[in-house]
N, C-alpha and C positions, 0 to 999 in steps of 0.2 A: 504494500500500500504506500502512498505516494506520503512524502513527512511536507506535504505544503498542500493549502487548502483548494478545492475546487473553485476557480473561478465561476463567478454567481453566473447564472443563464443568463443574456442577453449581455453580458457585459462583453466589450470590444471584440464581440461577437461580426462578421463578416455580412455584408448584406447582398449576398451571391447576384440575385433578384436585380435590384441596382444596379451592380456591377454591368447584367446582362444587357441593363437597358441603355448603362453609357457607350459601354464599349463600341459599337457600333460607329458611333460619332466621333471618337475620340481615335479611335485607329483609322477614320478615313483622314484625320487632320494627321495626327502623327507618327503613323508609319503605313505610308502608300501600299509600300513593296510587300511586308509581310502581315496587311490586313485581316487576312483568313485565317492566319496562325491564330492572331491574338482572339478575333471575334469565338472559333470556333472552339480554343480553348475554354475561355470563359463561359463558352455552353454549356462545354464537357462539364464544369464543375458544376455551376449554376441548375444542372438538369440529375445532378449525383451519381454520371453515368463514370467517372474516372476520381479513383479515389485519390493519388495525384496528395498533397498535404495529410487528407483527412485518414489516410491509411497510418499513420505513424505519430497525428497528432498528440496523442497525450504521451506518447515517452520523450516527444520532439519538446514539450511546455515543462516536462519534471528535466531536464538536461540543462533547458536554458533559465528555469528557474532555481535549480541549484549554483550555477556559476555567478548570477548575478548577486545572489544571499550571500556566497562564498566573498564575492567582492567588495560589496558593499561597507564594509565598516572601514572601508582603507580610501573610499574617494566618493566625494561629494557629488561628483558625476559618471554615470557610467553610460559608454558608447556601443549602440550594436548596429553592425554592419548587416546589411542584407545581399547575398552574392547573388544576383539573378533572380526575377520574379514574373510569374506567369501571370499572379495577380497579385489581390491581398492576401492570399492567402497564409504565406511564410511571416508577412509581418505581421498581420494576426496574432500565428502561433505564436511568435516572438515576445510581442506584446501580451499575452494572458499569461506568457512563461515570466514576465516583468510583474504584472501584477500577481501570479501566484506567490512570487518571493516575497510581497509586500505593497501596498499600494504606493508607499513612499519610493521605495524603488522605484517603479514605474515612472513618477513623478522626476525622480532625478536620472530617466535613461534617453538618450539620444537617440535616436532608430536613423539610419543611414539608407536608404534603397539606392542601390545601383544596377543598370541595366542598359545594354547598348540602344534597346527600344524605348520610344517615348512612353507608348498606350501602356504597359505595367507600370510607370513610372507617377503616371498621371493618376490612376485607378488608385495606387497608398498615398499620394500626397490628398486626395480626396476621402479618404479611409481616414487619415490623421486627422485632417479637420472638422470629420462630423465625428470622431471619435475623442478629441480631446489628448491627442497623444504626438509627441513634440516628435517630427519624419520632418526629413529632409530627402530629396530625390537626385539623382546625380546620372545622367548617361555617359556612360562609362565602357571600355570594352575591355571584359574580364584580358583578355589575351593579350593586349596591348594599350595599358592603361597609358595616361598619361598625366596622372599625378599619385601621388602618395597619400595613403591614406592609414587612417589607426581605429585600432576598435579592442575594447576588453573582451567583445564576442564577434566571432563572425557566423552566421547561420548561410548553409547552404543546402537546398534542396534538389535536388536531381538535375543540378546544371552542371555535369560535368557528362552528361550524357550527351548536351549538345555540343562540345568541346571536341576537334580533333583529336583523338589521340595522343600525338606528337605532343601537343602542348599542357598535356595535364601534370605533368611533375613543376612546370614551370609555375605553372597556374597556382598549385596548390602553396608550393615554397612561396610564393609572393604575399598568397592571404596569412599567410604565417610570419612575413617581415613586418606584415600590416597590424603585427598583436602587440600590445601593450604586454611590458613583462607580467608572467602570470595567465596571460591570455587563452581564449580557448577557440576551437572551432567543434561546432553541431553539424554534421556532415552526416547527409543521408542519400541514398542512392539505391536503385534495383539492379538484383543481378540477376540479369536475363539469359536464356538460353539460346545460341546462337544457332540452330536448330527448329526452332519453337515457332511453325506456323499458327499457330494457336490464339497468338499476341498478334496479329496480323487480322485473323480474323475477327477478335474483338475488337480491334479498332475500328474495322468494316461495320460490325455490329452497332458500334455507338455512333455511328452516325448515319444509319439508317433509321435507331431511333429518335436521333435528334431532327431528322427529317421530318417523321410522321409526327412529332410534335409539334415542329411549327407549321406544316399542314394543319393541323388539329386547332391550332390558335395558340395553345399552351404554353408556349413562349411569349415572353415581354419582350420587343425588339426595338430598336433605336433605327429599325431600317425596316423596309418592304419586304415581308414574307420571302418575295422573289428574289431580292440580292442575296438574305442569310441561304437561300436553298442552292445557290449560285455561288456562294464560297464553299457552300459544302462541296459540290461538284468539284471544284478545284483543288480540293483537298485530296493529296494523295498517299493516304495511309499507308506507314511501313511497319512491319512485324518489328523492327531494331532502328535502331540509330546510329552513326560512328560511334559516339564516343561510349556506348554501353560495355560492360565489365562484365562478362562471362563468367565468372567465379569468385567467391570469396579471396580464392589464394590472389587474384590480381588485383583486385583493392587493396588487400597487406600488403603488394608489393608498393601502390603507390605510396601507402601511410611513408613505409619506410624509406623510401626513393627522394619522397620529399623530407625525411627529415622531422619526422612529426610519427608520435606512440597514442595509439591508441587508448584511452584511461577506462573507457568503456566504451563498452557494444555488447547493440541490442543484432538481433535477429526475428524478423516477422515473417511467419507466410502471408501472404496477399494473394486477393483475387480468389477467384474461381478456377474451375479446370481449365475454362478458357484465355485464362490469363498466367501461364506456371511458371510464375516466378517470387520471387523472395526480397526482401527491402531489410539491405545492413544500415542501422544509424550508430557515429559511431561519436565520442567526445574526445576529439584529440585536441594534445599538447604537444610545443617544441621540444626536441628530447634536448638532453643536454649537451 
């Protein structure tokens, strides 16, 4: 059982709904090219067809709620970094992991969102302001930043899946020069079977249902029926991605490649038959 209290219902709780009805608008202004990405993800969630955050939420809120308590008596501010976001989802969790530690915490924690796209950027700096929670937004490109940045926490959620390869030892060493001594990083990620037509076809699947839904009406849209059905169409689902991890053993290799020990790790099954794979979260530290 968890040594820190359940964040009360409805607090800094996520307003998916919302979300589904800005984004529309908000990705035709700020980002042309990958429109469909963002609109359609923020279906996926907003319709609970991709569990995406909510598969690993509450061990993701007791990790980042313990690191900030752990820090807390030593600085009157505390910084957390957001590495890549699909929506609000990550700083959400981020957020109830601040207020699970304490509300005063919360109070004295900076939430950072970086993302090379606008529309997730746009989506938490408007989460912060009807939530009351001090976000600042930054477009940033994890692979070739160009500035220097610091955090007592970095949270990253399955963005290294969209990362080539080549660049994830870089990637990672760098969110860990970004740490304040002491610092931690929430690293979560799926490891998928390179194999696995499975994951192919539920991605087929969810967007057939999110088809019939907004045929149905059952979507709140920020656009005409006919364009969201029109990104779908454009949407071309793949079973994997480059930067997916095949194995437990090739995540440890990265921890250790980049320089960074694991302090904990979880282990989840997720999904159904038609999704067979598994979600490592893990809390690493700079080794010495």
């Amino acid at each position: 059982m968890s040594e820190f209290p359940a964040v009360a219902a409805g607090r800094l709780q996520e307003d998916l709904s919302l979300n589904l009805e800005r984004v529309g608008e908000i990705a035709r202004r700020l980002c042309v090219d990958c429109a469909d990405y963002h609109v359609v993800g923020v279906a996926n969630r907003a319709t609970q067809l991709h569990a995406s955050i909510d598969g690993d939420r509450t061990e993701y809120i007791e990790l980042v709620a313990r690191t900030l308590s752990g820090r807390a008596s030593n600085f009157d501010r505390l910084d957390v970094l957001i590495a890549g976001a699909l929506d609000t989802g990550l700083l959400a969790t981020a957020a109830r992991g601040a207020e699970a530690a304490g509300s005063d915490i919360l109070a004295r924690t900076r939430f950072k969102v970086i993302d090379r796209c606008g529309t997730p950027l746009e989506l938490c700096r408007l989460y912060g302001e009807r939530n009351g929670v001090a976000v600042t937004v930054g477009r940033v490109d994890v692979i070739a930043p160009t500035e220097n940045l610091t955090a007592d926490l970095i949270c990253v959620h399955s963005l290294f899946r969209f990362l080539p390869p080549p660049t994830h030892v870089d990637v990672l060493k760098r969110f860990a020069s970004w740490l304040k001594p002491g610092g931690r990083i929430v690293f979560s990620i799926s490891i998928v079977r390179p194999d696995s037509p499975a994951r192919l076809a539920g991605a087929l699947g969810r967007i057939e249902t999110m088809r019939e839904a907004a045929r149905a009406g059952r979507l709140k849209l920020s656009e005409p029926v006919i364009d969201f059905l029109a990104r779908l169409d454009r949407r071309e689902p793949r079973g994997q991605k480059a930067g997916d991890f095949g194995s437990v053993a090739a995540l440890e290799a990265l921890f250790a490649a980049s320089g960074l020990t694991a302090v904990e790790t979880f282990e989840m099954r997720e999904g159904d038959a038609g999704r067979p794979i598994h979600r490592v979260l893990a809390l690493l530290a700079p080794g010495d």
